[in-house]
C-alpha positions, 0 to 999 in steps of 0.5 A: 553487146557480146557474142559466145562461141560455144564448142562442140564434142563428138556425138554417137546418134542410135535408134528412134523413138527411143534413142539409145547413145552408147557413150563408151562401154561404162556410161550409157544415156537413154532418150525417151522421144515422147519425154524429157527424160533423158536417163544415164547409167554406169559409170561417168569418167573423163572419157565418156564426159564429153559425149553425155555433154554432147547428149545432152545440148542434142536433146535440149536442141530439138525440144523446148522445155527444160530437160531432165537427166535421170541420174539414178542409175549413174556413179560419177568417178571424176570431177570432168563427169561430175562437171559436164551437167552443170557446164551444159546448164550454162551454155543453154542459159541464153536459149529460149525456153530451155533448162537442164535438171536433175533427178538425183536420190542423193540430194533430199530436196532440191538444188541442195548445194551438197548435191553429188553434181552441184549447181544443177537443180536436183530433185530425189524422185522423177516424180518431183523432177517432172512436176517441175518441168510441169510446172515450167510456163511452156505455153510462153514459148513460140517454135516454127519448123521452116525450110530454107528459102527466103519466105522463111524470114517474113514467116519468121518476123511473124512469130516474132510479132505475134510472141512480142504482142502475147507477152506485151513486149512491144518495144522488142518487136523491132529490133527482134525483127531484124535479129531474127531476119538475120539468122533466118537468112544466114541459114538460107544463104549458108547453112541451106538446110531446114531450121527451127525458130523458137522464141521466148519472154523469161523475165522482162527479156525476150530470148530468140534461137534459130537451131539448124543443121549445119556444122559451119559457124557463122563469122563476126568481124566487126564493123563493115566498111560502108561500100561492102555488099551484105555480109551484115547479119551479125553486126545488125544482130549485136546492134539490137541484142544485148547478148548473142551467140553460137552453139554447136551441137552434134549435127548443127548449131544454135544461134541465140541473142537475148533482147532487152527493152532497157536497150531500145530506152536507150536509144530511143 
């Protein structure tokens, strides 16, 4: 089993509905809340990279479904911008029901390699781009909005089970229990602030986050001797998840784990 830590960057939050993030005076990102579109514009350099980055894992925290960046209006001057898409695709891979692509005129279909920010599925019209997320299996995603108290654990166990039963994953009903059991307490017992629980199949796996809103990062240190009280979560979780992990985004984190049914075999 393996745990991520996954940093985070500065962020500058604005306006809603339509949010709009001044990333520096070159690079400007537009939020559209009733989309997943977010749309840059400018120019990209080392500077403003790490804001768009930061940008982006906020928007991709707060709604399920892949998100498009719209990157019609933007010239990437560096590798650090050219970067930033892709490496954000990568610390999202483990969440459940979550994506980045983009929509990008310099490639003619999508996912060309020779695409001006490689390793990020593009495609050369909006239209494309969002019949794409269209077309992405929302319907197998689960999300519950929960406060900080502890009802909020069983009321989390019973996503669990209803998503487990939907998708025909039996074997995972358990063990994806007992992780999210974990998270849901840990943000009660530390982070104290309202949470998000949302849980997906992809393949035969089955994806789990708890998304909340404090900076302070859970610890994993190793095996508890047996007459320590609590402070279990995370064992219990690397137990029972293949792989697990903490993401921080601008105003909180996303503990994610991914569950195997290859794994309950094995110890079965």
């Amino acid at each position: 089993m393996t745990g991520v830590d996954r940093p985070q960057a500065p962020y500058v939050s604005g306006p809603h509905p339509e949010t709009t993030i001044g990333v520096n005076e070159r690079c400007r990102v537009e939020v559209d809340e009733s989309s997943p579109v977010i749309r840059l514009s400018g120019v990209l350099d080392t500077a403003g990279a790490p804001r768009v980055h930061d940008a982006l894992l906020a928007r991709l925290s707060d709604r399920p479904g892949p998100v498009v960046a719209d990157v019609t209006g933007l010239r990437v001057t560096d590798p650090a911008g050219r970067g930033v898409f892709a490496e954000v695709r990568r610390e999202i891979a483990d969440w459940p029901a979550a994506d980045l692509l983009l929509c990008d005129p310099a490639v003619s279909g999508p996912g060309r390699p020779d695409a001006v920010l490689a390793g990020v599925p593009a495609w050369p019209t909006l239209d494309a781009a969002l019949a794409a997320v269209a077309a992405a299996p929302l319907a197998a995603v689960l999300t519950a909005e929960l406060p900080p108290t502890p009802e909020s654990a069983r009321q989390a166990r019973e996503l669990v089970a209803t998503g487990c039963v939907r998708w025909g994953m039996p074997a995972l009903t358990e063990p994806a229990q007992i992780a999210v059991t974990e998270m849901v307490n840990n943000v009660v017992t530390h982070a104290r602030t309202p949470m998000s629980v949302r849980l997906a199949p992809q393949d035969d796996t089955l994806h789990l986050a708890v998304r909340d809103h404090s900076s302070r990062r859970p610890t994993f240190e190793g095996l508890s001797p047996p007459n320590r009280v609590g402070g279990r979560g995370l064992l219990l979780i690397d137990t029972v998840a293949r792989r697990w992990g903490t993401s921080m985004v601008p105003d909180g984190k996303v503990v994610w784990c991914v569950l195997h049914p290859d794994d309950e075999a094995a110890q079965g």
